[in-house]
N, C-alpha and C positions, 0 to 999 in steps of 0.2 A: 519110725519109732512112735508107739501112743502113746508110752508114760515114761518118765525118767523123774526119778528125787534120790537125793542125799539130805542126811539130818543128823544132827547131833541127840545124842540120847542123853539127856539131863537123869540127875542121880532120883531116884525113886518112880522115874520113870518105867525101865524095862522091869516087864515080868516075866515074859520068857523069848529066848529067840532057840529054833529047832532049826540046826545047820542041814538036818538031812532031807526034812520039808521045805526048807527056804523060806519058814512063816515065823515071823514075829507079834507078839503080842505086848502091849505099851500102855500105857495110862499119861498122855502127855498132860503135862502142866497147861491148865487152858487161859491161864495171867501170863502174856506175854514179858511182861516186865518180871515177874518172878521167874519165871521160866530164865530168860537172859541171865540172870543173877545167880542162878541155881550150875552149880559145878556139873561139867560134861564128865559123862562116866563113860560114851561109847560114843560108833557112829556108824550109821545104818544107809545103805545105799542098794536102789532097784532100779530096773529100766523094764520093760515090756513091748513087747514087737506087736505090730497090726495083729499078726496071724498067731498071736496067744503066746508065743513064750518068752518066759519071763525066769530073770536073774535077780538072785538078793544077794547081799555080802553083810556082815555087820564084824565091827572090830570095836572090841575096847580099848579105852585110850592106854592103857600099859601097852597093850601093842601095837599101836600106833607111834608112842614115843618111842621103841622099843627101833622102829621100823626107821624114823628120822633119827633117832642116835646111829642106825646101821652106817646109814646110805646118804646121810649126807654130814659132807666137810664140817658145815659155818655151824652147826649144830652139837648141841650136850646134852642129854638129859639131866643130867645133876646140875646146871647152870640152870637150865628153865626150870628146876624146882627152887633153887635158889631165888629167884626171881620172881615167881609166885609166892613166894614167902616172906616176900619182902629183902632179902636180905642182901640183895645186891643196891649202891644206891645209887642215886639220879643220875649222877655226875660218869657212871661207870658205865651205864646202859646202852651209849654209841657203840660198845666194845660188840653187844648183840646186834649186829643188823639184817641178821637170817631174820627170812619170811616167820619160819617155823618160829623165830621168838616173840615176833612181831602180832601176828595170825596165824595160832596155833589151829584154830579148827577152820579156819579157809584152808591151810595147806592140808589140812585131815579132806576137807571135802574132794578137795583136786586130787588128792591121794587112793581115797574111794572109787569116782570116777572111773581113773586109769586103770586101774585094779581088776575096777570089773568091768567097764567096756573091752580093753587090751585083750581081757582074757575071755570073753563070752561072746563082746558083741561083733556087730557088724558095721565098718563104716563107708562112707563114701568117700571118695580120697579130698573133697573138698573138709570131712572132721580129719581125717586124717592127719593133713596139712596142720590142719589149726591145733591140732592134737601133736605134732612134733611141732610147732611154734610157740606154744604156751611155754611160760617161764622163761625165754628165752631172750638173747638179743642176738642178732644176726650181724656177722663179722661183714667186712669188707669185702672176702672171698665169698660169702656167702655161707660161711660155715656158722653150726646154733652155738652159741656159747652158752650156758645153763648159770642164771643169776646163784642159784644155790648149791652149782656143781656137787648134786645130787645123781651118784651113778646110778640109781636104779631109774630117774626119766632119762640120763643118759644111753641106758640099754634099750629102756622103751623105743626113746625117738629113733633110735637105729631101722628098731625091728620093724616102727611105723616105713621108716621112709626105705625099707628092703621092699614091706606088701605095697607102697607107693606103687616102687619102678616096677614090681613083679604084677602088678596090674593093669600099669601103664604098659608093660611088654605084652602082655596077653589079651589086652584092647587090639593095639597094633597088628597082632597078628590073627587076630580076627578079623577083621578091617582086610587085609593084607587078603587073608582066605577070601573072605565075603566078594573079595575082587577078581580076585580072579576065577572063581567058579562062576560069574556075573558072564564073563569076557568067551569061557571055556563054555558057558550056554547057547553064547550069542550065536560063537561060530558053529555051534552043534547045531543050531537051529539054521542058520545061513545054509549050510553044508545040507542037510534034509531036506530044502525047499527048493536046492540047484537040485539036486536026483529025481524030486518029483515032479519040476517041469520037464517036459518032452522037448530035444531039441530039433526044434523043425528050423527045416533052410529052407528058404524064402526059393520059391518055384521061379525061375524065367521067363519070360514071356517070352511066346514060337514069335521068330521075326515074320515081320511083313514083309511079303513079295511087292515088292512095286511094278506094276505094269510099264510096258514099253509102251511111249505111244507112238500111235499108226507112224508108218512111213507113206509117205507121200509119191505116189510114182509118177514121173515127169512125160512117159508115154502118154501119148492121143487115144483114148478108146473109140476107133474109125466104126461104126457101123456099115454096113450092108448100104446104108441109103448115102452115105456120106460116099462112100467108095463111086457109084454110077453117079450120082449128081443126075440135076435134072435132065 
């Protein structure tokens, strides 16, 4: 990935966002302390891949609130306007202990995120992981339990940790292939290299004749002179 931001759009900031270009145009506040100060009216979120494409999403905070009064439990919208307005008091305030009343636009930004990576991007199963672990605590069994028991990261994390296994399976069985066309080579080639050697059997060697040796004859060979004697 070469770029990824989320941002809060403070009020007189946006001038135009075009959903069907995916191009916003902005005048941010360049006083960071005013800017802080200054009430969020939106929030605008982009990622960009190496190889140029690129996603925008932008929500205003009516529907943002719109989206945490849906989908999650611990959350009101008419409570958190209460409370931006002062009119809840100190003593009452443990009663809010949702994120969304706590950090309303940190759970806008993770809200962003999900939205639009889930739905555009790409990840590796190491974001993945970390993408169904966010927000969460992890039981005994090893099951998530969601701090905000919020069903729409509850659907999310499903659907994360479905492309987990259905990834994890499709590795596997590459791997699995990978192996045995390796094996189905080997012996293709073993198999092609027995046919094009020639099998030659080893020739005999012609036995040696062994000679007899001489016999010996125990006859006198008498001569002519030996026979008369002197």
């Amino acid at each position: 990935m070469n770029k990824i931001n989320v941002l809060a759009i403070k009020e007189g900031e946006l001038i135009k966002y075009d959903p069907l270009a995916e191009e916003i145009e902005v005048n941010l506040i360049e006083d960071d302390e005013t800017r802080e100060e200054t009430e969020t009216i939106g929030y605008y979120a982009m990622f960009e891949y190496q190889n140029g494409f690129r996603k925008t999403m932008y929500w205003s905070k009516k529907k943002m609130l719109a989206h945490a009064n849906k989908y999650s439990q611990a959350f009101n919208a008419e409570s958190y306007k209460n409370i931006q307005d002062g009119k809840v008091s100190q003593n009452d305030l443990w009663k809010y202990s949702s994120f969304w009343y706590k950090d309303f636009d940190g759970m806008s930004y993770k809200t962003m995120l999900r939205q639009l990576i889930s739905k555009w991007g790409i990840m590796s199963i190491e974001m993945q992981e970390a993408y169904t672990k966010d927000m969460a605590t992890i039981k005994e069994n090893g099951d998530y339990e969601y701090i905000e028991n919020d069903q729409t990261l509850y659907e999310e994390s499903i659907q994360v940790e479905s492309n987990i296994n259905e990834e994890q399976k499709v590795t596997t069985e590459k791997e699995t292939t990978k192996k045995a066309e390796k094996v189905k080579k080997e012996e293709t080639v073993k198999e092609e290299v027995e046919e094009e050697t020639p099998n030659i059997q080893p020739v005999a060697e012609p036995e040696q004749k062994q000679e007899e040796p001489p016999i010996e004859s125990n006859e006198t060979n008498n001569t002519d002179d030996d026979f008369f004697g002197d």
